[in-house]
N, C-alpha and C positions, 0 to 999 in steps of 0.2 A: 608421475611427473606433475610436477605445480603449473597453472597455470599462469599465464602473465595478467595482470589484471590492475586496475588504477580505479581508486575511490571517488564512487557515486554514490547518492542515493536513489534508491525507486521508490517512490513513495507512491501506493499503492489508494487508492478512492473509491467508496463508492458507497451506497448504500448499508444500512445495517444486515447480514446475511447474502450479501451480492456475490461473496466466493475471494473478499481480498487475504483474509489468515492462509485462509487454504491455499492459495495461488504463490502468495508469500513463499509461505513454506516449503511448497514445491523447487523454487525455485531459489531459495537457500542450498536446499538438500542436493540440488544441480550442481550447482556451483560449487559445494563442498566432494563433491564427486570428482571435480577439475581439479580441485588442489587448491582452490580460493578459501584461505583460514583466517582472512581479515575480514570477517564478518561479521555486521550484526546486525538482530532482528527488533524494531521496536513496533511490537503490538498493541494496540490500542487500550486492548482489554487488561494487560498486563501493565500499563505505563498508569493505569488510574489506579492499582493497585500501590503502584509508588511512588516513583517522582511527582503524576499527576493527584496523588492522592487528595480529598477535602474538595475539589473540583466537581462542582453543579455542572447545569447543563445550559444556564443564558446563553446566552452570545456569547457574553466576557469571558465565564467560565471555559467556553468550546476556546475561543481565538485564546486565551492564557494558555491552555491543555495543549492548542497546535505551537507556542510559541517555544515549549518547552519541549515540543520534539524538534522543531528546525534548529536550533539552540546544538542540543545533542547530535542531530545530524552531521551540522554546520562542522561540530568538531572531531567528526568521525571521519567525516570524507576527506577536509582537507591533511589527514593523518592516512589516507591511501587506504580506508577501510569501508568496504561494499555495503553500503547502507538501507538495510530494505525496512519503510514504513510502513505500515498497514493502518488506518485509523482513517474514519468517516470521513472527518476532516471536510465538514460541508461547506463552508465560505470560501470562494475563488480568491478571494483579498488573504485571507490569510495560506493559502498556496500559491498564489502568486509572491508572497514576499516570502517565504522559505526556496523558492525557484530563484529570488533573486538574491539573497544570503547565503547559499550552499553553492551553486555556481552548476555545478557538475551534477544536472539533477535532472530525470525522468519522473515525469506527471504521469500513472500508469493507473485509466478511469477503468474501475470494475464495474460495468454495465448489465445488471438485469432490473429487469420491468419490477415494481412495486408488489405486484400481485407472487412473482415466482418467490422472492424473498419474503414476504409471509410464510408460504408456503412452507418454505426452507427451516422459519423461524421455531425449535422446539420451547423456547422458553416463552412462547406466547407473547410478547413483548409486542406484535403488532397489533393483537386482539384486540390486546389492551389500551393500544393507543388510541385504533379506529374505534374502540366502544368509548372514545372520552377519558377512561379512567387513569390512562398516562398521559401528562402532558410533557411538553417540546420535546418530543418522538423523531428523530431527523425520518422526513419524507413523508411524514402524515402530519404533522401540528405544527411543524417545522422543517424551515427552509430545506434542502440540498441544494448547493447551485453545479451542475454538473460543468465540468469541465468543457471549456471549447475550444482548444489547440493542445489535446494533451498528447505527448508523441506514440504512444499507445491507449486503443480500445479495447478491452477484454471483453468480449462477450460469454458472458458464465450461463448463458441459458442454453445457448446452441453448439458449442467448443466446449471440448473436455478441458479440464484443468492441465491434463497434460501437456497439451496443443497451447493452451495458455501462457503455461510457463516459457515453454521451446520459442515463443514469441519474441517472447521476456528475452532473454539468453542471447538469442540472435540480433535484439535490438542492442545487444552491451558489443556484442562482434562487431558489427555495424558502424557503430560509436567509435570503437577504441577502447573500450573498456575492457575489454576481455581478447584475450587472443583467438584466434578461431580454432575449433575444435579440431584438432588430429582426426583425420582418418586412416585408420590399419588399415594397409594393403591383405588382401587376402592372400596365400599361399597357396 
């Protein structure tokens, strides 16, 4: 049975390794479990491979790379298609003005501590920042500005991804965005 469901996006923040792909995802693969097939997923890592291609890492570089996901968003959601973003996306300025161009939009901040995402980090990418040798690293050389009214918290240090997602899910119930889950009567 399909779900009833009306296009948003989630666009997903946090930190480099903070748990937003994986949370993403999770919560694609939910949804696609309900019968929601107007979906799409734009991952951060995957968007510099194309549309964001050629794209540094200034400021200008970051705010052009967010401009060209709220862009795509902008025109997914208001075509009734579940928009799920993933991308660092560290300036409040430029998520707030994708919040106020897409309309129909969840700020959803993936929160862990600087140290756990090291930890997390297998490509060394924070080693390197903290020893100097990578510069504007978001969260070590360069800014994040974390979100301060975002309508979810993730916390990926103490909550399983799972519990994360089912958040996720229940904030679209909630919304209007998704119809509430069926419960099977047991026999």
């Amino acid at each position: 049975m399909t779900d009833t469901f009306k296009g948003v996006t989630l666009w997903f923040t946090g930190l480099s390794q903070s748990g937003k792909t994986t949370t993403a995802q999770l919560v694609a693969q939910k949804l696609r479990e309900r019968g929601v097939d107007r979906l799409e997923n734009l991952d951060g890592d995957v968007m510099r491979m194309g549309l964001c291609k050629g794209l540094g890492f200034s400021k200008e570089d970051r705010d052009e790379n967010i401009r060209r996901f709220y862009l795509v968003a902008q025109l997914l959601t208001r075509n009734d298609v579940v928009t799920i973003v993933s991308a660092i996306s560290p300036y409040a300025e430029a998520r707030d003005t994708a919040r106020a161009l897409i309309g129909d939009f969840c700020e959803i901040y993936v929160k862990a501590p600087l140290e756990v995402c090291a930890e997390r980090d297998t490509k060394g990418l924070y080693a390197k920042a903290m020893s100097g040798e990578l510069k504007g690293f978001t969260g070590v050389n360069d800014p994040y500005e974390a979100p301060e009214s975002a309508e979810l918290v993730l916390d990926t240090e103490h909550v399983s991804v799972e519990d994360n997602a089912d958040r996720v899910i229940a904030w679209m119930e909630e919304q209007g965005y998704l119809s509430p889950a069926k419960v099977m009567a047991s026999v």
